[in-house]
C-alpha positions in Angstrom: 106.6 103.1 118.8 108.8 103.3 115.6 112.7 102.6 115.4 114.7 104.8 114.3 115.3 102.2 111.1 111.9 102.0 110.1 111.5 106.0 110.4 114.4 106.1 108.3 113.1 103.4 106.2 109.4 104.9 105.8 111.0 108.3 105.0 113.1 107.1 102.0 109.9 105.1 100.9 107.7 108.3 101.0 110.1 110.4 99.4 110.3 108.0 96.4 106.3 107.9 96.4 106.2 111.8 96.2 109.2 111.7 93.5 107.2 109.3 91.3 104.2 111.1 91.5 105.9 114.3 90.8 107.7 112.2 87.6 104.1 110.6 86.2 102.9 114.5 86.3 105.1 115.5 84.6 105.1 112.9 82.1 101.8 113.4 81.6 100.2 110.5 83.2 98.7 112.0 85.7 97.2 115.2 86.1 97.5 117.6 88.3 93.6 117.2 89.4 94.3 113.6 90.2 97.5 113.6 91.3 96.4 116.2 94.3 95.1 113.7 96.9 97.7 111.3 96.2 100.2 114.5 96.9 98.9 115.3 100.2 99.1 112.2 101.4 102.7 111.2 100.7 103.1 114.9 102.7 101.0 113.2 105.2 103.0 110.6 105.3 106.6 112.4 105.8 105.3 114.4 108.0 104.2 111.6 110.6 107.5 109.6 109.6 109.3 112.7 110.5 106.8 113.6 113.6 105.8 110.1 114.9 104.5 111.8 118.1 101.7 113.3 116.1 100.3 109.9 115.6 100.7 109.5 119.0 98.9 112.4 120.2 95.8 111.8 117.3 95.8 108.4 118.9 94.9 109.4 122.2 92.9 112.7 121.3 90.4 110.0 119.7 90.5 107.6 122.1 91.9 104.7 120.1 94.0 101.8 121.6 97.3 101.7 119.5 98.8 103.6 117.2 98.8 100.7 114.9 94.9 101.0 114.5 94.7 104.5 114.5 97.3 104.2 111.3 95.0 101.6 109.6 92.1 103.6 110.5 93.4 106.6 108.7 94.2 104.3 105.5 90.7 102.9 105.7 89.4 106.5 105.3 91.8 107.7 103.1 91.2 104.8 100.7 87.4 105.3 100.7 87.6 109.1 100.4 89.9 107.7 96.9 86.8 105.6 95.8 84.5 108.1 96.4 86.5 110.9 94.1 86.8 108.2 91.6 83.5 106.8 91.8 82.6 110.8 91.3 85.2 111.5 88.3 83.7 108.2 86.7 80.1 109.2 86.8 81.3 112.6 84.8 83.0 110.7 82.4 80.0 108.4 81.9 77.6 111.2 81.1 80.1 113.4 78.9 80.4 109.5 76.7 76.9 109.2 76.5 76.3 113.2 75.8 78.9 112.8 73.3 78.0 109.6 71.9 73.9 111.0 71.0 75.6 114.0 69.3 78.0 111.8 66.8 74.9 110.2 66.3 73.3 113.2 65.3 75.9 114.2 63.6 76.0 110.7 61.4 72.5 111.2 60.8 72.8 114.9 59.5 75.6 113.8 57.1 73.6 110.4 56.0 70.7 112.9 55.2 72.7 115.6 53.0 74.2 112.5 50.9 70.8 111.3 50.2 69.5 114.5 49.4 72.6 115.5 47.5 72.2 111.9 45.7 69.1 113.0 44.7 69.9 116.2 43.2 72.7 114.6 40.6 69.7 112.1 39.6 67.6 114.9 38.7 
């Protein structure tokens, strides 16, 4: 059960949270694409601080003791839905480097030819 203090409390806290990622966006040090999940869950977040009888009723619904486990429960997932997405925008990046990195090569290689046979054309 949550005090009206710590409702107030959590509800301040998660309105900050939202505010900052709203402020790194639009700084540009966080994209929109990135910035989604965090989004919805500060939105989440208000809405059960607001709601707290909707934790209650997901609590029981699933059959889970307290609402304090059912709360870490929903972190747990959330966090490894967070690595997953990561884990996933990581592996692009990885592949676009290496793509990238074969093509500069390339590229050197093209440019280190043409001087040579360029070289060769002044000697003559």
């Amino acid at each position: 059960m949550m005090t009206t203090l710590f409702r107030t409390i959590l509800i301040i806290l998660v309105l900050l949270y939202i505010l900052l990622i709203i402020l790194l966006m639009r700084k540009g040090r966080m994209s929109l694409k990135y910035s989604l999940m965090w989004f919805l869950a500060g939105l989440v977040l208000l809405i059960c601080a607001i709601f707290p009888g909707i934790i209650r009723f997901f609590t029981h619904m699933l059959g889970i003791y307290s609402e304090t486990n059912a709360i870490f429960f929903v972190g747990v997932i959330f966090l490894l839905l967070i690595i997953l997405s990561l884990t996933s925008i990581v592996s692009g990046l990885n592949e676009r480097l290496r793509s990238l990195t074969q093509t500069q090569a390339l590229l050197e290689k093209r440019v280190r030819d043409l001087e040579a046979a360029s070289d060769k054309e002044n000697k003559a």
